[in-house]
C-alpha positions as CSV (number, residue, x, y, z in Angstrom):
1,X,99.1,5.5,25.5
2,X,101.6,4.2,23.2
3,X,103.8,7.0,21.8
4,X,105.4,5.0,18.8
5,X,106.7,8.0,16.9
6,X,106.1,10.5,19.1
7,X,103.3,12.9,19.4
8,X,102.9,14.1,15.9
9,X,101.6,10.7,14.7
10,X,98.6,11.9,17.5
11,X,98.6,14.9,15.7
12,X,97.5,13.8,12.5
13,X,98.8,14.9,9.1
14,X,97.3,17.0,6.3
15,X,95.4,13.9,4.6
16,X,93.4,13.7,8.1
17,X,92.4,17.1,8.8
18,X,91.6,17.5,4.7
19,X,89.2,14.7,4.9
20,X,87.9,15.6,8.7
21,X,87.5,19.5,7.2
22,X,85.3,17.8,3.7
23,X,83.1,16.1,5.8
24,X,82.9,18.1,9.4
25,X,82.3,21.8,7.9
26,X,79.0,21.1,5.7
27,X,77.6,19.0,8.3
28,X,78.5,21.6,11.1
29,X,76.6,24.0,8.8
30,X,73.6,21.9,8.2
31,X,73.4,22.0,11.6
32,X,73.6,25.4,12.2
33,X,71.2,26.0,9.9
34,X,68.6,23.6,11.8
35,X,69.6,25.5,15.0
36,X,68.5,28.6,13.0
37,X,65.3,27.3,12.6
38,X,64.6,26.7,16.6
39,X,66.0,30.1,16.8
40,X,63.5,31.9,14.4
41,X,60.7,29.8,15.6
42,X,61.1,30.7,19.3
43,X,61.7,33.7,18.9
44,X,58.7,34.4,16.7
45,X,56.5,32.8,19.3
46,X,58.2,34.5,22.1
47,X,56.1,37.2,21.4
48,X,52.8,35.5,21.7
49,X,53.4,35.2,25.1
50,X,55.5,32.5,27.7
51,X,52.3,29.9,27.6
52,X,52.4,29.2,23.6
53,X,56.4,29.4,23.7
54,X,56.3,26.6,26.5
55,X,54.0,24.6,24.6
56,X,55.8,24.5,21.1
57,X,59.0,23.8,23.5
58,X,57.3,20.5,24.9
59,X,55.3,19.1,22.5
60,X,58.5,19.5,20.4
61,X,59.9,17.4,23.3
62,X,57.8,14.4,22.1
63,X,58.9,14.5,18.4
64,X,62.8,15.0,19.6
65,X,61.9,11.6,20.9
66,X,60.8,10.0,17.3
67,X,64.5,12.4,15.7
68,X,66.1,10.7,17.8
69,X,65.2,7.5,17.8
70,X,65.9,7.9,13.8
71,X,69.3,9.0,14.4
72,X,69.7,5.8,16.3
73,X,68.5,4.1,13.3
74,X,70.3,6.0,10.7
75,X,73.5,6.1,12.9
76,X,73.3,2.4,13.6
77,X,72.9,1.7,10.2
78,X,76.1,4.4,9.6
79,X,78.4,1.9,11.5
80,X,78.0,-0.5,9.1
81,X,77.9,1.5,5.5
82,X,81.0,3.2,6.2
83,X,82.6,-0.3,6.7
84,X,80.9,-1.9,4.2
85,X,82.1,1.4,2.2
86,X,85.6,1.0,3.1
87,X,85.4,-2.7,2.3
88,X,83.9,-1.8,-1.4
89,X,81.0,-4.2,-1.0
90,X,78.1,-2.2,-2.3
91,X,75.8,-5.2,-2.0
92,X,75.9,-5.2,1.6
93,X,75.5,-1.7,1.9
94,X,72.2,-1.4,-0.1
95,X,71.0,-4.5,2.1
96,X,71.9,-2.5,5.3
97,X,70.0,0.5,4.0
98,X,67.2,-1.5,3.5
99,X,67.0,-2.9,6.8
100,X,67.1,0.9,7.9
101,X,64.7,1.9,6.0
102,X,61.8,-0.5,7.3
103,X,63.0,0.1,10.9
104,X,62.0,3.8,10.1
105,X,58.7,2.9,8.6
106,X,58.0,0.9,12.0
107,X,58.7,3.7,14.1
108,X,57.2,6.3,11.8
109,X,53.9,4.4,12.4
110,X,54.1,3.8,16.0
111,X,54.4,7.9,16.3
112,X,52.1,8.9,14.0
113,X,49.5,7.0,16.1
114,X,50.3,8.1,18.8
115,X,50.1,11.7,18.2
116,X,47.0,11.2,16.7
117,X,45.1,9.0,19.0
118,X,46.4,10.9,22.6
119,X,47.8,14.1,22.3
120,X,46.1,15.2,25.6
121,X,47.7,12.5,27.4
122,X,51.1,13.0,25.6
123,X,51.3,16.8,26.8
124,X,50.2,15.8,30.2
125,X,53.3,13.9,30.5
126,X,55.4,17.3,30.5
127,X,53.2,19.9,32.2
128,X,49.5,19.7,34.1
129,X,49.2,23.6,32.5
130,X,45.5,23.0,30.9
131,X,46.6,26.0,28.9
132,X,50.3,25.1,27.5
133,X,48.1,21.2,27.2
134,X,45.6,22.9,25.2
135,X,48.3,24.9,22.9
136,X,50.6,21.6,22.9
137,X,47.9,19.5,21.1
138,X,47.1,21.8,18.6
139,X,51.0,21.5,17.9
140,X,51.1,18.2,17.5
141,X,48.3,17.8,15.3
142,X,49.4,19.9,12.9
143,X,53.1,17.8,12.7
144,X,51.3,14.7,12.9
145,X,52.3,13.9,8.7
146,X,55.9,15.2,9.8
147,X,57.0,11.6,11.0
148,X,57.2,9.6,7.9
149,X,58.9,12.7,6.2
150,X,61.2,13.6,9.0
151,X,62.1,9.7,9.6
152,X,63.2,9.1,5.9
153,X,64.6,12.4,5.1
154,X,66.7,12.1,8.5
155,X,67.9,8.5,8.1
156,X,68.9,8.9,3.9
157,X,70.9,11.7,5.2
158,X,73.0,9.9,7.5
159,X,73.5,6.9,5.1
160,X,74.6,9.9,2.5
161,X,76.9,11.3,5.1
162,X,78.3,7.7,5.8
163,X,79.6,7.6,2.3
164,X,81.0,11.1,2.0
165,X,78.3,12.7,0.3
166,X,77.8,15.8,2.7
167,X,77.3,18.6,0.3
168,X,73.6,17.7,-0.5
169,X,72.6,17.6,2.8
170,X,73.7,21.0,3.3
171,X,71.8,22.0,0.5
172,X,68.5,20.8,1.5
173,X,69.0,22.2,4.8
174,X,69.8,25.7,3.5
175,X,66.6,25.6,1.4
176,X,64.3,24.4,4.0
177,X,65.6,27.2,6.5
178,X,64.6,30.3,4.0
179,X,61.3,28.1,3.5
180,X,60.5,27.7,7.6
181,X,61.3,31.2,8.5
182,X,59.1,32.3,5.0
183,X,55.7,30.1,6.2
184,X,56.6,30.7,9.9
185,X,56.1,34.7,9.2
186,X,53.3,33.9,6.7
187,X,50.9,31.8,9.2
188,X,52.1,33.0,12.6
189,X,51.3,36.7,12.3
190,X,48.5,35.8,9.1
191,X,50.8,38.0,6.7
192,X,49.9,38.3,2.8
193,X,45.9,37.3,3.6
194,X,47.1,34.0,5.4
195,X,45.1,33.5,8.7
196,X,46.9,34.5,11.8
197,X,46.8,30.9,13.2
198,X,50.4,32.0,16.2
199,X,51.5,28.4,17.6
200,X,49.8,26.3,14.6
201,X,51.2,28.7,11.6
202,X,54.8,27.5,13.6
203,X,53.9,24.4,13.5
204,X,52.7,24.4,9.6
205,X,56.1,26.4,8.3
206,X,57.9,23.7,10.2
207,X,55.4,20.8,8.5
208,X,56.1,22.8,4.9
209,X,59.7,22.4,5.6
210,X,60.1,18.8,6.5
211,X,57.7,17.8,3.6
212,X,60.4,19.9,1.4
213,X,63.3,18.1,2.8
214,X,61.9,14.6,2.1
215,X,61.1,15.4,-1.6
216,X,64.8,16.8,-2.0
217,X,67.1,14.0,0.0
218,X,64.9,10.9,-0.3
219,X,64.3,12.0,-4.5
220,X,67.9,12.2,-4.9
221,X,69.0,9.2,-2.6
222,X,66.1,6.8,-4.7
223,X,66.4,8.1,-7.9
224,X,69.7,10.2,-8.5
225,X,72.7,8.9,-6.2
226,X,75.1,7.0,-8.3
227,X,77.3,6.5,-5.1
228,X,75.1,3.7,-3.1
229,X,73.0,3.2,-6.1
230,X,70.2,2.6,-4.1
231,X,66.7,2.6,-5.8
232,X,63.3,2.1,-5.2
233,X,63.3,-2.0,-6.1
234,X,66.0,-2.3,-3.2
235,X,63.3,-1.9,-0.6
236,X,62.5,-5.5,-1.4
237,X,65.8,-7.3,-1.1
238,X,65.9,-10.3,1.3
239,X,68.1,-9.7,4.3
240,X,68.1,-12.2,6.5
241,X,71.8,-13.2,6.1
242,X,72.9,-9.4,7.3
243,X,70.1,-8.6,9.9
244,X,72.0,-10.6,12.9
245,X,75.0,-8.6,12.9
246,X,72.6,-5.1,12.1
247,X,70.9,-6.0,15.5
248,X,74.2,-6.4,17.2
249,X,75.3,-3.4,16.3
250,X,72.0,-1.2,15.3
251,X,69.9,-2.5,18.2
252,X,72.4,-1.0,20.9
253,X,72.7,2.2,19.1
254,X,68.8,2.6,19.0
255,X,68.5,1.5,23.2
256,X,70.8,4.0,23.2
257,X,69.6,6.9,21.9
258,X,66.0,5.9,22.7
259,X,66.9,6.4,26.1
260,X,68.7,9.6,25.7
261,X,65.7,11.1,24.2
262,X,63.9,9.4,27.0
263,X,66.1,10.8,29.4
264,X,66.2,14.8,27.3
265,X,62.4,14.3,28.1
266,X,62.7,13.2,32.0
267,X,64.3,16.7,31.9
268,X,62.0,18.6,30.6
269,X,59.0,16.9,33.0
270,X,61.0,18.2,35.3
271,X,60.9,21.5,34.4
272,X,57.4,21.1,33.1
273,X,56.6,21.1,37.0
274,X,58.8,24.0,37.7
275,X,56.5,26.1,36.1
276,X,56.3,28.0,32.5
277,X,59.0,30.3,33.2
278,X,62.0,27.4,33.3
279,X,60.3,25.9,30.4
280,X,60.5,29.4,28.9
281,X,64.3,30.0,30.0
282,X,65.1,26.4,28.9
283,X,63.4,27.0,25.2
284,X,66.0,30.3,24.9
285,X,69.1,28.4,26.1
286,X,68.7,25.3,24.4
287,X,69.1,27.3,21.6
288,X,72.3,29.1,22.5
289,X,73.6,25.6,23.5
290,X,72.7,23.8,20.1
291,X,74.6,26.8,18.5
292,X,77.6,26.4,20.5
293,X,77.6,22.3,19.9
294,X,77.2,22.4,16.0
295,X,80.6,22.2,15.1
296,X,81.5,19.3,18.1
297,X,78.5,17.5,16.1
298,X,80.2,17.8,12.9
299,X,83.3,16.3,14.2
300,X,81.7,13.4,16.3
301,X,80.0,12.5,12.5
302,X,83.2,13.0,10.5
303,X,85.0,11.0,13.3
304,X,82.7,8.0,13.0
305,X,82.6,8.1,9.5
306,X,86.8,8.7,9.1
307,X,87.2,5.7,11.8
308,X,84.7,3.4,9.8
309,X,86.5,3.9,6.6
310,X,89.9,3.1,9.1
311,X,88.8,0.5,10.3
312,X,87.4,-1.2,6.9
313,X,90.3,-0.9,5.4
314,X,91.6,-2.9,7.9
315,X,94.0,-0.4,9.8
316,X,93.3,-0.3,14.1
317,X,96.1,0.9,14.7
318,X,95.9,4.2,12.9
319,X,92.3,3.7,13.6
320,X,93.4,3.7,17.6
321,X,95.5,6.9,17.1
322,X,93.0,8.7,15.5
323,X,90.8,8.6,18.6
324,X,93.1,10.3,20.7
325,X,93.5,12.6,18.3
326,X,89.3,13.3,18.1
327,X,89.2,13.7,21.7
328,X,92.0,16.3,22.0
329,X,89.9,18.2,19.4
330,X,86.9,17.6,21.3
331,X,88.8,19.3,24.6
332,X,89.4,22.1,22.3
333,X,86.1,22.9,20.5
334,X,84.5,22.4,24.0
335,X,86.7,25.2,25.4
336,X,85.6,27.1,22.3
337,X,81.9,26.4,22.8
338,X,82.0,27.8,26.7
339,X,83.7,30.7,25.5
340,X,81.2,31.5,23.0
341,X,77.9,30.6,25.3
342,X,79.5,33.7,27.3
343,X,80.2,36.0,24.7
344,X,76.5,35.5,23.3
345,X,74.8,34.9,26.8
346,X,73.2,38.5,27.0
347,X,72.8,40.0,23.6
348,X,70.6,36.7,23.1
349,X,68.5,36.4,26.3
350,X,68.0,40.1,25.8
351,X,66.6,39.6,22.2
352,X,63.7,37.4,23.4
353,X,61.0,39.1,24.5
354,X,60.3,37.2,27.9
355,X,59.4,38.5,31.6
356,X,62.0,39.2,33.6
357,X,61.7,36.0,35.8
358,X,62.9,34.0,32.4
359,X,65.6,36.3,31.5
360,X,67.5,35.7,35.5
361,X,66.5,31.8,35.0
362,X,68.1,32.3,31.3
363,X,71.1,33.6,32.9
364,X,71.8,30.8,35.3
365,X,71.2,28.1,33.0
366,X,74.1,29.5,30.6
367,X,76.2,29.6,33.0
368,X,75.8,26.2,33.7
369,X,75.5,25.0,30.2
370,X,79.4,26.8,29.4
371,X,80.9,24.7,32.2
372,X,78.7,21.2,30.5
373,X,79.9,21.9,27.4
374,X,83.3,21.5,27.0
375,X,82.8,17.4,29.2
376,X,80.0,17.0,26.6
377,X,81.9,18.1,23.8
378,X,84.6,15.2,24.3
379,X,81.5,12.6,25.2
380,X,80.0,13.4,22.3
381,X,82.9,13.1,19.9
382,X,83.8,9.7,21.5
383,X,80.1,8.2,21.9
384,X,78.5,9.3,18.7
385,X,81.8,8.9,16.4
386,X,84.9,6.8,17.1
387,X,83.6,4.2,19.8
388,X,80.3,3.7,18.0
389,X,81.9,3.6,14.1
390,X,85.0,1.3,16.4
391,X,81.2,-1.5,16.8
392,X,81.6,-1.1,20.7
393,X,77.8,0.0,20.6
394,X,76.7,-2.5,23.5
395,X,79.5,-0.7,26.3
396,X,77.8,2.6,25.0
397,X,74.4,1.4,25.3
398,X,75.6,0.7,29.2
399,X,76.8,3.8,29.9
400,X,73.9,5.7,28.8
401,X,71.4,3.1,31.2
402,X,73.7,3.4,34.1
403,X,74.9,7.5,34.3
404,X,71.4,8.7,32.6
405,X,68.8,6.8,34.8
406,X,70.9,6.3,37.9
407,X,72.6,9.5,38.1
408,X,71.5,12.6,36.0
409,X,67.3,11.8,36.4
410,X,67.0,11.0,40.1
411,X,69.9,13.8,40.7
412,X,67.8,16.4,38.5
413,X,64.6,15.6,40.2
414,X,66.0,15.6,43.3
415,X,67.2,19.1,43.0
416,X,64.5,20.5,41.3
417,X,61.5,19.4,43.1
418,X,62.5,18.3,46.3
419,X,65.4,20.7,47.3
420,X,64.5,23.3,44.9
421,X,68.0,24.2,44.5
422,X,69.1,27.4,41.7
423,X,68.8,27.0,38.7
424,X,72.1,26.3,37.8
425,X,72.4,23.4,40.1
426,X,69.6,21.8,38.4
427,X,70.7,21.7,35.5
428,X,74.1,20.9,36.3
429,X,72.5,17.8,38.2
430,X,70.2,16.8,35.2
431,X,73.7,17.0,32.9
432,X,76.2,15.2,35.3
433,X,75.9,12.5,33.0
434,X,78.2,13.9,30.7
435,X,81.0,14.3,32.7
436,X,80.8,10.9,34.3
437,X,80.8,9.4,30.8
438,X,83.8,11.9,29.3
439,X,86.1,9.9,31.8
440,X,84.3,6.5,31.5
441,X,84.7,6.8,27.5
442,X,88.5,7.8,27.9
443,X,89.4,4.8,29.9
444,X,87.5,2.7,26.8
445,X,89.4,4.6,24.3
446,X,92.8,3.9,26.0
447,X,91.7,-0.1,26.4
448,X,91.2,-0.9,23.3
449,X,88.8,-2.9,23.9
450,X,86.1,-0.4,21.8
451,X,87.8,-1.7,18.2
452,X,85.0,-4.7,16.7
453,X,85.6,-6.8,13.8
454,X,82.7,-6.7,11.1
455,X,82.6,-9.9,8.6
456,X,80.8,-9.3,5.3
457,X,78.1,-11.6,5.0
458,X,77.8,-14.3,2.1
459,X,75.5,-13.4,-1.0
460,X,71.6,-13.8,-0.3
């Protein structure tokens, strides 16, 4: 590490953390307030019983994948826009949205079908429970409109996020909650002479929501946004002289991802064949965990979008700087995060209303996740913000493939279903991944090597 001035120009000054601050808190919140959402949804089914809290759990495993694989898209697609945004050339931005946007479509499609045509044999990749199978489906066919909504709703976001515009998100989010919670109470218990439909009321708040959130974000982003200026006509703009380097970069990102919802889903299989109660004891920490991560979320975005705009403007070496400074903040959010996992560990596993079994498996996995954390706090910050705004999306998209697949999954199986090890060691298996990347990511960061150059491409 080159220390040029010392250590305050690691630091950063006021300018830094002002624009970090702007663009970090309302995303952190938005975030929070989607983790609020999980939270009022499991606990409202917790007390249907640990089969239909299991089901909602996996099936929602299955549309993680398709959230994901749009935040691959949308965060892809990010690398580029906050470049182009820092370059000033609006044209190329619009043309990258557009790309974006029939990437979505695709994948919108694909899932859609899928949910419709084999929900039995979706579920049965998770569990061989006919009951939590039977309950799962009915899940999924109620969300099965939620893809194109979710996918466009998600990706727009992003693109808005890229360019500063954070506030709107937030907004949406904020509005969708009060909406979720309202219909999940409505249809789940059959209040104010609804139908008392339990696990497919959830699912229809959640529906209600999403369909909410794409008429707010995608209305604006069309038809309001002076910003990108992006409108409907755009969606027909020839492309072909930008879609090369959108694969180079977008393509990686989306592998990526993919497989990390592929591999968040080889996780729960895994637990699926543990039985209902680790399912149930996952559902109520994954929670506690998402809480505890919202604000490293909200940095890892405002660092890929701050090192974008760095790096358009042609600066790498500020740009270079700036990363160290993101992962020193991601050592101390993580330490943050662990500490409040404890603090909340029993006054939340005690609000659920589970069987005892769940609660001790609850207990261990917290402890497990608090240790995680503060590893996947720096990954995150480094893999989902400065190495992947810095273009470096192809060494990420190795990373993932070698420490997911070769270590984590045949680790966490191993420990689960062969050894049957504790609880916490099974997890801690299925998450080793993160701390073999937090070191593998430094060692980038301190190359170099991570910092890609992005040409504008000539007028279509």
């Amino acid at each position: 590490m080159q220390t040029g001035n010392g250590w305050k120009e690691y630091l950063g000054d006021r300018a830094f953390y002002r624009k970090m601050i702007q663009i970090a808190v309302p995303i952190s919140l938005q975030q929070l307030i989607t983790v609020g959402i999980n939270l009022m949804d499991t606990i409202m089914l917790s007390s249907m019983g640990d089969a239909q809290l299991s089901a909602s759990s996996l099936a929602g495993q299955f549309i993680n994948i398709f959230q994901i694989c749009c935040m691959g898209i949308g965060m892809g697609a990010s690398v580029l826009t906050a470049r182009f945004w820092g370059m000033e050339d609006r044209d190329s931005l619009r043309r990258t949205v557009t790309i974006m946007l029939r990437f979505c479509a695709v994948f919108a499609t694909v899932f859609t079908l899928a949910t419709l045509l084999a929900p039995v044999w979706i579920m049965k990749i998770y569990t061989s429970d006919t009951t939590i199978i039977d309950y799962g489906c009915l899940y999924l066919k109620w969300l099965i409109p939620t893809y194109y909504c979710m996918g466009f709703s998600l990706t727009c976001t992003i693109i808005l996020r890229s360019v500063g515009q954070v506030r709107l998100p937030l907004l949406s989010s904020i509005a969708a909650f009060f909406i979720n919670v309202f219909f999940n109470w409505v249809f789940i218990f059959g209040k104010l002479g609804a139908p008392r439909m339990e696990i497919a009321g959830a699912a229809l708040g959640t529906l209600i929501a999403r369909i909410f959130e794409f008429c707010f974000i995608c209305g604006y982003f069309f038809f309001r946004d002076s910003r990108i200026s992006y409108r409907l006509r755009h969606l027909l703009l020839p492309c072909r002289s930008l879609v090369g380097e959108y694969m180079r970069i977008s393509i990686p990102v989306l592998i990526s991802d993919s497989l990390l919802a592929l591999g968040n889903n080889a996780v729960a299989m895994v637990m699926g064949r543990i039985g209902s109660t680790f399912v149930a004891a996952n559902a109520v920490t994954t929670v506690v965990q998402q809480l505890s991560s919202v604000l490293t979320q909200g940095i890892a975005n405002a660092s890929g979008i701050i090192t974008g705009h760095t790096m358009g403007m042609g600066d790498y070496e500020k740009a270079q700087r700036q990363g160290y400074t993101f992962l020193g903040l991601g050592f101390v959010i993580g330490c943050v995060a662990a500490a409040l996992i404890m603090l909340l560990r029993q006054p939340v596993i005690q609000y659920y209303q589970v069987s005892e079994e769940t609660r001790l498996i609850a207990e261990e996995l917290m402890d497990a996740i608090s240790f995680i954390v503060i590893f996947q706090a720096m990954n995150s910050i480094l893999t989902k913000g400065v190495l992947r705004a810095g273009g470096d999306t192809r060494f990420l998209m190795a990373g993932d493939i070698l420490f997911l697949w070769v270590a984590s999954v045949p680790l966490g199986a191993l420990a689960g279903l062969v050894l049957h090890w504790p609880p916490f060691w099974i997890y801690t298996m299925l998450k080793i991944d993160q701390i073999i990347k937090c070191v593998w990511c430094f060692f980038r960061l301190r190359s170099r090597k991570w910092m890609k150059k992005i040409s504008a491409p000539a007028k279509a």
